[in-house]
N, C-alpha and C positions, 0 to 999 in steps of 0.2 A: 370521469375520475382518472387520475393518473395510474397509472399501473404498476403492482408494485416488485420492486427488483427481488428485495430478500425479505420474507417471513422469518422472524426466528420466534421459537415459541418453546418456554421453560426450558433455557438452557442451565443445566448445569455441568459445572467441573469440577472434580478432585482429583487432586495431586497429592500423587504418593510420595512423601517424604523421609528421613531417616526419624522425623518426630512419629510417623504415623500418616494415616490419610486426613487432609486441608480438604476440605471443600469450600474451593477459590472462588466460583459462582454459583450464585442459586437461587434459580430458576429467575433468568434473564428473559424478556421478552420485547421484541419490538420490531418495528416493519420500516423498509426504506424504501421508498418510491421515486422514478428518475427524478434526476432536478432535486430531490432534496436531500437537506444534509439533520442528520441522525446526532447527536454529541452524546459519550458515554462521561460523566460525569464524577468524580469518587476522587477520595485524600490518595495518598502514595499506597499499593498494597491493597487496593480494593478488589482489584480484578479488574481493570480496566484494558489494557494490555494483555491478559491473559484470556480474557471472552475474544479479543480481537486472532489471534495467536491462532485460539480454540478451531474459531469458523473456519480458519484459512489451513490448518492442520499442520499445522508450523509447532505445534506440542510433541516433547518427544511420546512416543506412541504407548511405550513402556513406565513412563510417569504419572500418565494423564488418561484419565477415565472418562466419557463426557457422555452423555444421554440430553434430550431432548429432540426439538428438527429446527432444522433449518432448509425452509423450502425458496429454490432459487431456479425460478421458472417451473418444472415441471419434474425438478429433482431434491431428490432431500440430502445435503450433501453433506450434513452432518454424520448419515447413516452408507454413503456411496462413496468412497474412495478415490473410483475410477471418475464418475460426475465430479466430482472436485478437483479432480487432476487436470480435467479437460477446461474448467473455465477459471482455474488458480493462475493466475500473471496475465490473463487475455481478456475475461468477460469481466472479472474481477482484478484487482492490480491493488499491491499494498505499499505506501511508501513509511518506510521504518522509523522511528525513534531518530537515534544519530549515525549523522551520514557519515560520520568519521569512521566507524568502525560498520556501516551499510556495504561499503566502497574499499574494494580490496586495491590497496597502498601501492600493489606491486605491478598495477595496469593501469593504463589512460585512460581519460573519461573516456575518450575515442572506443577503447577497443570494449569497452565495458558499454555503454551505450551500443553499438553495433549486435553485442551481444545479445541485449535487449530486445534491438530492432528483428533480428535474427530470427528468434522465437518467435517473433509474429508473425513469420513468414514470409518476409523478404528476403529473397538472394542476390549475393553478389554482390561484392565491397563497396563498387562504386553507389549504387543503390542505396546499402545499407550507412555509407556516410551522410547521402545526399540527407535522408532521412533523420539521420544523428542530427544533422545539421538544423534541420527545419523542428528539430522537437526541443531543441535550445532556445532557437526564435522563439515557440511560441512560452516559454518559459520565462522570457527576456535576458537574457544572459548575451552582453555583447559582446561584438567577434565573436560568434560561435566557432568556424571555422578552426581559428588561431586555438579554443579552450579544445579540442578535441585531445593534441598532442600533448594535453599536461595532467600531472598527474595531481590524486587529492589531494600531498599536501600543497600545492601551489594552489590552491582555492580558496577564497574565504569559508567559515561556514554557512553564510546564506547561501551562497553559489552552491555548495554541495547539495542544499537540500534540492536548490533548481533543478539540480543534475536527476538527483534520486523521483522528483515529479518526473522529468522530460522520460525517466528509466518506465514509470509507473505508465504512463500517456503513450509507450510505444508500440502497444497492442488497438489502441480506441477502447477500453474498457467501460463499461456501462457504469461500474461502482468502482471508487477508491475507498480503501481501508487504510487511513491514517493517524499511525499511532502515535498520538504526542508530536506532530509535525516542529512546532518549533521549541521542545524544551530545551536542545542544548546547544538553541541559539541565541545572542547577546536580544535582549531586550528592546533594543533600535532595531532588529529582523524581523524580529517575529510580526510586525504587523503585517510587513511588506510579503512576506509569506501568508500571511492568510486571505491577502486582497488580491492574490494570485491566485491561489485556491479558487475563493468565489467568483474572481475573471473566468477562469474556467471550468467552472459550473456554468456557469451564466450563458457560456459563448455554447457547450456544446451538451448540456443537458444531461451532466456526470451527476449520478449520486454518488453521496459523500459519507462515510463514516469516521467519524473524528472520535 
């Protein structure tokens, strides 16, 4: 049997609001095992994005109330802080909604990828571009080299989102967490993004949370 990356089991959320407490989720459950892909399913406002948010602890702390577990290896990092801290961007890696406002306007993809690379524990510029460079490749984004030195808005948005997987891909993460990968891209994109997706499941045995 494959083995499984994340348990999660009754997860719930509420959100304290100026109406009162929402409870956003309730009681969420479901298991992801390497190599495959999970899809969370629901109209606009389901809680779709907000269970993804939840796991990854991307809620503000003081909004958002959450109980159940979610066990990922041999940590419940729903209830651990610190366990969460250590495998949030590296074991785990989450590529956001829209890359236009993902991707701060006022950096290169260059220095912003590097960044990326950075936290995964590569030093040193030369290294960490070599790297930028080779995580565009495998994204397919051509002339990677030349895309370093410009900035988001000289990008299309499919290229952005390339940028934000190559950003996600710069640790070797066992699981992505991808929130709505292509809604706020034109409709000719979005396919070409998700057969990138499953290229990359495929080639390196990433599961996948969509």
């Amino acid at each position: 049997m494959t083995e499984s990356l994340l348990t999660v089991d009754e997860l719930q959320i509420e959100l304290i609001t100026d109406r009162g407490v929402v409870r956003a989720v309730d009681g969420v459950s479901f298991t992801i095992a390497a190599g495959e892909t999970v899809c969370i399913i629901g109209e606009s406002g389901s809680g779709k994005s907000t269970t993804a948010m939840g796991l990854l602890g991307l809620l503000p702390t003081d909004l958002a109330v959450l109980s159940g577990r979610a066990q990922w290896k041999s940590a419940d990092i729903l209830g651990d802080d610190a366990a969460l801290r250590r495998v949030r961007g590296s074991e785990i890696a989450l590529i956001p909604q829209d890359p236009m406002t993902a991707l701060s306007p006022v950096h290169t993809i260059g220095s912003q990828l590097r960044e990326a690379v950075h936290h995964s524990g590569i030093r040193g510029k030369s290294a960490q571009t070599a790297r930028a460079v080779e995580l565009l490749e495998r994204v397919h984004i051509v002339n990677p080299a030349d895309q370093l030195g410009r900035y988001p808005h000289q990008l299309s948005g499919g290229m952005l989102q390339r940028v934000l997987i190559a950003c996600a891909l710069a640790a070797d993460p066992a699981l992505i967490v991808a929130d709505e990968p292509t809604s706020a891209l034109d409709v000719t994109v979005q396919a070409s993004i998700l057969d990138l997706l499953l290229e990359l499941q495929e080639r390196t045995g990433i599961g996948m949370l969509l």
